[in-house]
LOLUMRO-559877 format. One line per field, with one value per residue (C-alpha): x, y, z; residue in one letter. Coordinates in nm, 3 decimals, padded with zeros to 5 digits. Each point is the difference from the previous one (the first is absolute). Layout:
N
px <- (X_...)
py <- (Y_...)
pz <- (Z_...)
aa <- (A_...)
This chain:
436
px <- (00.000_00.134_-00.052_00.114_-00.290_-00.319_-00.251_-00.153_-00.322_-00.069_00.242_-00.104_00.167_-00.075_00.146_00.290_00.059_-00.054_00.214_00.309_-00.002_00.024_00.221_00.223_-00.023_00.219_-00.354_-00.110_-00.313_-00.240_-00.192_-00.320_-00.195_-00.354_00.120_00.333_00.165_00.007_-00.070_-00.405_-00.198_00.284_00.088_-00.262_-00.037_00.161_00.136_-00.063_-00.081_00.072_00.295_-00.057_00.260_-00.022_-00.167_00.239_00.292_-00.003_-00.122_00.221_00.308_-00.150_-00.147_00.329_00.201_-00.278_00.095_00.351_00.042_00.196_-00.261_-00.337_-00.130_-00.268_-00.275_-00.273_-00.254_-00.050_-00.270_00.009_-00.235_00.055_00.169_00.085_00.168_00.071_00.225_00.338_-00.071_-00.281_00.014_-00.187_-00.086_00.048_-00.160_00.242_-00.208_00.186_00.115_00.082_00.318_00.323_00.103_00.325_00.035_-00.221_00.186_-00.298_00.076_-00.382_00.010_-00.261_-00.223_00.041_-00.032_-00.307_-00.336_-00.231_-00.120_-00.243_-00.063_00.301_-00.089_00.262_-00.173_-00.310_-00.133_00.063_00.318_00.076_00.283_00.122_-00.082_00.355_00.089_00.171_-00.239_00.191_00.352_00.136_-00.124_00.192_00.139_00.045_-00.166_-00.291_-00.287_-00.268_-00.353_-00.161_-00.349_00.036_00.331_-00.064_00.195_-00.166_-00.373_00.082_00.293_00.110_00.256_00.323_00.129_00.190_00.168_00.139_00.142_00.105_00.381_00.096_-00.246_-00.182_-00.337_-00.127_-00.346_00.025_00.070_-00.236_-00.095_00.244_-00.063_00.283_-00.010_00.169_00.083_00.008_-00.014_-00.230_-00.248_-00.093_-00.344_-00.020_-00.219_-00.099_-00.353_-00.238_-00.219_-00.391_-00.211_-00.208_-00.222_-00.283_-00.054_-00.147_-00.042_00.298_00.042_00.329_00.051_-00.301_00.145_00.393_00.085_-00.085_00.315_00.131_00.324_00.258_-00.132_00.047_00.366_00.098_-00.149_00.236_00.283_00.278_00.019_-00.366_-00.202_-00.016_00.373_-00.121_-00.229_-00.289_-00.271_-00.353_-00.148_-00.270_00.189_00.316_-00.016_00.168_-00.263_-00.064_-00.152_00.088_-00.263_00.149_-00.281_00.097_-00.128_-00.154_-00.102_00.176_-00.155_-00.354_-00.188_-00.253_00.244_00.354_00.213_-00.069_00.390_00.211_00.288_00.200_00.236_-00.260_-00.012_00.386_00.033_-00.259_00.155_00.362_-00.224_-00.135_00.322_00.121_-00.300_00.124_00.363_-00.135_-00.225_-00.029_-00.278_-00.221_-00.230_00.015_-00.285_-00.009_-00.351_00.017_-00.220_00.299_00.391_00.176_00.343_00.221_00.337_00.114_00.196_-00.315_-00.214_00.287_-00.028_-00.401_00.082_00.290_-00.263_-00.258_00.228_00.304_-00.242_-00.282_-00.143_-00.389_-00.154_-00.368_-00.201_-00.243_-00.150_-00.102_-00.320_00.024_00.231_-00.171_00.147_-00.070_-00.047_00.179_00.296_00.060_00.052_-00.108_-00.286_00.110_-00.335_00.089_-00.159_00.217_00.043_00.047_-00.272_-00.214_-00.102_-00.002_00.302_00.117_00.339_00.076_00.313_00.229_00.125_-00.083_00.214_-00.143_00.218_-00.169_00.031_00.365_-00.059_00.204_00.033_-00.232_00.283_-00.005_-00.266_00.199_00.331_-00.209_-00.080_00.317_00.187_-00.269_-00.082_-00.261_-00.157_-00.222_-00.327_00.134_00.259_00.328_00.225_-00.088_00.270_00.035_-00.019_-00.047_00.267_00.194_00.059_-00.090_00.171_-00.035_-00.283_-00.199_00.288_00.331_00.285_-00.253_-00.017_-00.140_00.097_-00.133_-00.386_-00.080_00.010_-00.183_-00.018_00.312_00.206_00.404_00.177_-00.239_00.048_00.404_-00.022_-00.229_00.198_00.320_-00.184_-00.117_00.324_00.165_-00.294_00.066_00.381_-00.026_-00.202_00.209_00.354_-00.179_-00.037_00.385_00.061_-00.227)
py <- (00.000_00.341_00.143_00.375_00.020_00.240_-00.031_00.345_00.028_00.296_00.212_00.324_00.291_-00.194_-00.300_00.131_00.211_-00.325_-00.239_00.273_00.062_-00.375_-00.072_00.262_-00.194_-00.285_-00.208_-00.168_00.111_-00.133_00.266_-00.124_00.225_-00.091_00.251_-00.011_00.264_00.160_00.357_-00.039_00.327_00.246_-00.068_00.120_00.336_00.320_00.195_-00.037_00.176_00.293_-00.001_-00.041_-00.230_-00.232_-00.351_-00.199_00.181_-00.078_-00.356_-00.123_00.035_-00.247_-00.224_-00.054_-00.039_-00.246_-00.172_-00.020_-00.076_-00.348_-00.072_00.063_-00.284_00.172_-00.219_00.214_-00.158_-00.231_-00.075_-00.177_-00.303_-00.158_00.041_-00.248_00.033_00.275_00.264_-00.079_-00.285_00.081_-00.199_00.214_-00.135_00.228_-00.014_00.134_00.092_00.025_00.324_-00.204_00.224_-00.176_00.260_-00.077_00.045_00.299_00.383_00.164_00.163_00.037_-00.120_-00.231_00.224_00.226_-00.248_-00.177_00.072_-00.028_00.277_-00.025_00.250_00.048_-00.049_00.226_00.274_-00.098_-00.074_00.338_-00.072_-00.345_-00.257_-00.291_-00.404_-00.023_00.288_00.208_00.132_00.333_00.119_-00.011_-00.356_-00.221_-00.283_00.179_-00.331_-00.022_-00.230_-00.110_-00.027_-00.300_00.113_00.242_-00.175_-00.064_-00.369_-00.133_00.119_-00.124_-00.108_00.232_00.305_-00.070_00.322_00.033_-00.310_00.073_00.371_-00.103_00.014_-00.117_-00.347_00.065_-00.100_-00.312_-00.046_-00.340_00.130_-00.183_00.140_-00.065_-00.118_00.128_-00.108_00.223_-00.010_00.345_00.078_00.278_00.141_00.396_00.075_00.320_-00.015_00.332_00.171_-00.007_00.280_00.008_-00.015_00.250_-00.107_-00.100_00.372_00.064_00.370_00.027_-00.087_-00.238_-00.234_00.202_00.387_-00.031_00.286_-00.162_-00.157_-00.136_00.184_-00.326_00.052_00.373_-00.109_-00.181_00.270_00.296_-00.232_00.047_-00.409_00.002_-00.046_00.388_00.045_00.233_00.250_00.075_-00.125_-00.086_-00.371_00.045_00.309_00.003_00.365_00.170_00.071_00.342_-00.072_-00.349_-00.111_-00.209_-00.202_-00.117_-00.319_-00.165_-00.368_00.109_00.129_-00.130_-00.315_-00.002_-00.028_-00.091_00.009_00.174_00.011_00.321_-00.113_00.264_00.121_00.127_00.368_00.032_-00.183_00.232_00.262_-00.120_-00.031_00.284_00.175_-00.216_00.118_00.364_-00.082_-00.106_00.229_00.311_00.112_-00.275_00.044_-00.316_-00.062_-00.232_-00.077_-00.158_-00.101_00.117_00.022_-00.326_00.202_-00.112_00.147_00.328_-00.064_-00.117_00.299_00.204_-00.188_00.080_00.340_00.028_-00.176_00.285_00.301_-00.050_-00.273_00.160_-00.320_00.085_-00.234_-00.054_-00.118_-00.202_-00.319_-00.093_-00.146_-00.037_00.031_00.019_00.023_00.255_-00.261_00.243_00.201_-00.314_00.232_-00.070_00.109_-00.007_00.064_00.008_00.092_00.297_-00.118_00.346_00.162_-00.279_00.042_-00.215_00.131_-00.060_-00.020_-00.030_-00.180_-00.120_-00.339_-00.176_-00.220_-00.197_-00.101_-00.333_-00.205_-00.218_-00.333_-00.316_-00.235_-00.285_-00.258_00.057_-00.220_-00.262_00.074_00.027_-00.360_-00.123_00.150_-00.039_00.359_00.167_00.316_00.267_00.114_00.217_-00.285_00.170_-00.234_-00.017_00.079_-00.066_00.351_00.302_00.236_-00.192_-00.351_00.156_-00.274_-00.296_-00.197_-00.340_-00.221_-00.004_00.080_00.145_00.406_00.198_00.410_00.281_00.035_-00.359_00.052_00.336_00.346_00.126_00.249_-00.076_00.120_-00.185_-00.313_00.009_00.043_-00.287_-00.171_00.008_-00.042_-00.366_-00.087_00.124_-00.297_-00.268_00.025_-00.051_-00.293_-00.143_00.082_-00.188_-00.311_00.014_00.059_-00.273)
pz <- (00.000_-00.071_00.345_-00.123_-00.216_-00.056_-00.273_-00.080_-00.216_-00.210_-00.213_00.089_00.161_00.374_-00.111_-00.186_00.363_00.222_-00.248_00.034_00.314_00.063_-00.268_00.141_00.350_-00.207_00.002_-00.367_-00.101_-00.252_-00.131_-00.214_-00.225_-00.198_-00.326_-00.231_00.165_00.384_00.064_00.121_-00.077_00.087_-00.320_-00.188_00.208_-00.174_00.335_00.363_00.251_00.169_-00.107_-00.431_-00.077_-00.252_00.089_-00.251_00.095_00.360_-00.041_-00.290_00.183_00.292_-00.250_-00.185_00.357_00.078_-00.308_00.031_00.361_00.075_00.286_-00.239_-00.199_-00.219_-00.073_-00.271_-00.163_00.294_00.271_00.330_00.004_00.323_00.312_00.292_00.332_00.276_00.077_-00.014_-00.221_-00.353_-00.290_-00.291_-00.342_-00.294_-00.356_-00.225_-00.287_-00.381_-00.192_-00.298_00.029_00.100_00.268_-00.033_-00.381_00.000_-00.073_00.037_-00.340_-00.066_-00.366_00.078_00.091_-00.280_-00.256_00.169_-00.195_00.295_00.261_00.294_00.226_00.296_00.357_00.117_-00.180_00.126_-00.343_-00.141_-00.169_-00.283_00.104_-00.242_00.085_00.101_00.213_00.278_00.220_00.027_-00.117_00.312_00.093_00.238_-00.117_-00.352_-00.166_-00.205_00.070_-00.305_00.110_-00.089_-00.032_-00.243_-00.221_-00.362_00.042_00.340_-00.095_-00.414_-00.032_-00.252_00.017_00.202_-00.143_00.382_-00.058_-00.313_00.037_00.369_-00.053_00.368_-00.091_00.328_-00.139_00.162_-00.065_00.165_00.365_00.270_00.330_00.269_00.345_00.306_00.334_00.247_00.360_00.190_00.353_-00.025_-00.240_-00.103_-00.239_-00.132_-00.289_-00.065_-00.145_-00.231_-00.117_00.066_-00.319_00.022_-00.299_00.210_00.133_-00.372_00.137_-00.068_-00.410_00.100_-00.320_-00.200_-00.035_-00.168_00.186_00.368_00.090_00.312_00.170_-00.041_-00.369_00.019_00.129_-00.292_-00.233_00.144_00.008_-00.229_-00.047_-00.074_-00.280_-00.097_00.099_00.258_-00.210_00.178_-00.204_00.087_-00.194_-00.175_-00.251_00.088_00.075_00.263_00.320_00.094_00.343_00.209_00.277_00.306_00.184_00.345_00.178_-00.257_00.125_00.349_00.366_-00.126_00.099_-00.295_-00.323_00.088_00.299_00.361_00.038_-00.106_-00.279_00.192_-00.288_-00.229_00.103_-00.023_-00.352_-00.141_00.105_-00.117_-00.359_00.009_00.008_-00.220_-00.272_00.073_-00.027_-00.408_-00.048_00.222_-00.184_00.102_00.280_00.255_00.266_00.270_00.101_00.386_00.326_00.216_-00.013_00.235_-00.040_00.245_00.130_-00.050_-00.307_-00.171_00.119_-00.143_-00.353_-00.002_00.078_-00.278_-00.244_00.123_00.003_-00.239_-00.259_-00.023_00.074_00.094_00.301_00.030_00.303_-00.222_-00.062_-00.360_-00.108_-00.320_-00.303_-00.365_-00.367_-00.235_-00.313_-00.251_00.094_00.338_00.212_00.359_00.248_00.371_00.249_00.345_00.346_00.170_00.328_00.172_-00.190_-00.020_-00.369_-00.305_-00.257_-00.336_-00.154_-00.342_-00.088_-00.264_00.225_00.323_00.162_00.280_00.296_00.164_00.283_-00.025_00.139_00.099_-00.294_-00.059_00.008_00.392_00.020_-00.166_00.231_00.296_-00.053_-00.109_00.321_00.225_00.047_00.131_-00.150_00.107_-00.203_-00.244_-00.173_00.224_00.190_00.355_00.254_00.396_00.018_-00.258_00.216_00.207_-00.186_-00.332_-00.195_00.226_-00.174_00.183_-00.157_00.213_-00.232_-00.289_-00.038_-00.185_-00.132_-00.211_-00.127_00.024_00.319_00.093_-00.251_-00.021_-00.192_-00.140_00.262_00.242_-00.166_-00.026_00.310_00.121_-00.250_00.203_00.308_-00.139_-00.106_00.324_00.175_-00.269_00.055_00.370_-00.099_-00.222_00.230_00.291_-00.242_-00.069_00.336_00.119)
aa <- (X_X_X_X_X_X_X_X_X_X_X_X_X_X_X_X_X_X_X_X_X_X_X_X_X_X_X_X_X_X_X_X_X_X_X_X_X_X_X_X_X_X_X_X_X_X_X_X_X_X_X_X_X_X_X_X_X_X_X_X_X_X_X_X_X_X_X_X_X_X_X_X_X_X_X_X_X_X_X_X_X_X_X_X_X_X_X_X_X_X_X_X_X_X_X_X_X_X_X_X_X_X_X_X_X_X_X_X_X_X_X_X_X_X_X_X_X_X_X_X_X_X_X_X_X_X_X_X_X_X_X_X_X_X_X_X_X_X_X_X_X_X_X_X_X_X_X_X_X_X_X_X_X_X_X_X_X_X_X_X_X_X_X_X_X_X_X_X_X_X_X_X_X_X_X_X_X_X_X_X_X_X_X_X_X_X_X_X_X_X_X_X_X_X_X_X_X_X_X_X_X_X_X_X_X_X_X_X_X_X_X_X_X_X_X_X_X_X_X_X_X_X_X_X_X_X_X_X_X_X_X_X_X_X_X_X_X_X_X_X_X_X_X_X_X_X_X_X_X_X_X_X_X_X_X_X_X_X_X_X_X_X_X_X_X_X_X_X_X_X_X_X_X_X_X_X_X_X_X_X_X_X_X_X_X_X_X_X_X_X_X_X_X_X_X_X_X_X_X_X_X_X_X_X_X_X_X_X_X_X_X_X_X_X_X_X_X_X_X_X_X_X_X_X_X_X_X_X_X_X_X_X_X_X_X_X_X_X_X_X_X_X_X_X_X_X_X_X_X_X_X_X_X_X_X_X_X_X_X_X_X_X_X_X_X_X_X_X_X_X_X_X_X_X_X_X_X_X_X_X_X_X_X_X_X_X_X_X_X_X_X_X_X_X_X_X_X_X_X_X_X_X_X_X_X_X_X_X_X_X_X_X_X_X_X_X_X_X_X_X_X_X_X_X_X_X_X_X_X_X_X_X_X_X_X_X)
């Protein structure tokens, strides 16, 4: 048994905090991620917040030291199916599913990408941008290898095409890869398997999925992002025009009991703001709203970024809750009506975009995890803990913890910081086993 190890689950920015920090410990850690590549939904932001840095830019450089680090064994494209044992002493089983990619022949030139004919909408644009049937998920994916979907391939749904195979120059094409099944023995365990976004399509008030120009803020994200499928340019769907006036609309599916969520997502009033900034930073003739029940801005540094988004932005904030949003059939254009809560009368707002900002929820898969390591969770789908603030990461399971928003709402820094936390537990766990 390899008494020094930890098997972390989820690639995201928790993950990639917990699996360094115990890496850097001299511990091996097994680090298992659903997708082709690690990075979670960090990736796909444009900045964060307060500060306006780039997402990418801070993320990459811990992705790629993730990568290259002697104690990390990167397992993507994989899923735990089973685990066994107790602290000190789990035996996990691990599908490895197939790229069809020899990883280690693979440059990650991209020719076989360019030259493949077929294109289905990408996930990590959130639909709103084309990627090929063998693909990258982003430019700066890690590992830099490309993975072929098999439901949308040319050669596994008719066996025709193999245009990959033949301009691959490296001979890394292997259609006949089979899923591969690991069996590891770790010491401790960490789950941090991120969010999910609300769909907000059943609140039909709303015109998600029927007006173009409703979108929802992650796809707003990948629309102002230079790696995006507009390169950046602000440009609204349905014309490709650039918006005169943007509409925010706080809370949708959140803090209500009838349609959605009676939870608050707790970042969505500071990543509006960071995009509405952002929309003045492209355009600073474009008028930004942000249509909210009330402000949760906590800590002074936030309170100062509302104010700077206010004062120095421009950035116009309005107690309201909206009703209704309706489509003018001919020029698309957007009708926001909306109960002023201070006045306490119905008003109307005519806009060019609306971007709703919904609940953020733990991922479905918990359910699955939360049977296969015998975890308990509470009645929203989050991992329950022994306690929310003082054993935050301690879940029912000795030597099983968990970090970041599958565990509770959370912003970045929160969850880096749980992160380490968790991996400061597991490694006591897993030092005891040595020791013992």
């Amino acid at each position: 048994m390899d008494n020094n190890a930890v098997l972390v689950v989820g690639g995201g920015i928790a993950g990639i905090q917990a699996s360094l920090d115990l890496a850097n410990r001299g511990l091996t850690v097994y680090l298992v991620e659903k997708s082709p590549t690690i990075g979670g939904r960090m990736a796909q932001l444009d900045k964060t917040f307060p500060t306006m840095d780039c997402s990418i830019c801070i993320l990459a450089p811990k992705m790629i030291e993730c990568f290259r680090h002697p104690n990390i064994k990167l397992l993507t494209c994989s899923e735990v199916k089973e685990v066994n044992g107790s602290a000190g002493n789990f035996k996990a089983k691990i599908l490895k599913n197939p790229r069809f990619v020899d990883a280690d022949k693979c440059t990650g030139c991209g020719i076989c990408t360019e030259k493949c004919p077929v294109k289905v909408p990408s996930e990590f644009d959130m639909g709103m941008g084309m990627r090929k049937a063998v693909y990258m998920p982003f430019p700066q994916a890690v590992p830099r290898i490309a993975t072929i979907d098999k439901d949308h391939c040319l050669f596994f749904q008719k066996g025709v095409c193999r245009i990959c195979e033949k301009f691959c120059q490296a001979h890394a094409i292997n259609f006949d890869q089979k899923p591969e099944e690991i069996t590891l023995n770790v010491s401790s365990m960490i789950l941090a398997t991120g969010l999910e976004l609300y769909d907000p399509a059943s609140i039909t008030e709303y015109g998600y999925k029927r007006y173009k120009n409703v979108l929802l803020s992650l796809e707003f994200e990948r629309l102002i992002n230079a790696s995006g499928p507009t390169r950046g340019e602000l440009l609204r769907p349905s014309d490709n025009k650039h918006p005169h006036r943007i509409v925010f609309i706080q809370c949708v599916g959140s803090r209500t009991q009838q349609k959605g969520l009676p939870y608050c997502s707790s970042v969505c009033c500071m990543y509006a703001t960071k995009e509405a900034i952002l929309v003045r930073e492209h355009d600073p003739k474009c008028e930004v709203y942000i249509l909210y029940m009330d402000l949760r801005v906590f800590g002074k540094r936030f309170q100062e970024f509302v104010s700077r988004a206010r004062d120095e932005w421009d950035v116009k904030y309005v107690n309201g809750r909206p009703s209704a949003i309706l489509e003018d059939l001919v020029t698309k254009d957007l009708l926001v009506r909306y109960v002023d809560i201070m006045e306490g009368k119905i008003e109307e707002l005519r806009t060019d975009l609306v971007v709703l900002c919904p609940a953020l929820i733990p991922r479905e898969d918990n359910k699955v995890l939360a049977k296969i390591f015998n975890l308990e969770l509470n009645e929203y789908g989050f991992f329950k803990t022994k306690d929310p603030l003082l054993m935050s990461v301690e879940t029912n399971v000795e030597g099983i913890f968990v970090c970041g928003y599958c565990q509770a709402p959370k912003d970045i820094s929160e969850s880096v910081t749980q992160a380490s936390a968790a991996a400061a537990r597991a490694a006591e766990v897993t030092v005891s086993a040595i020791v013992g």
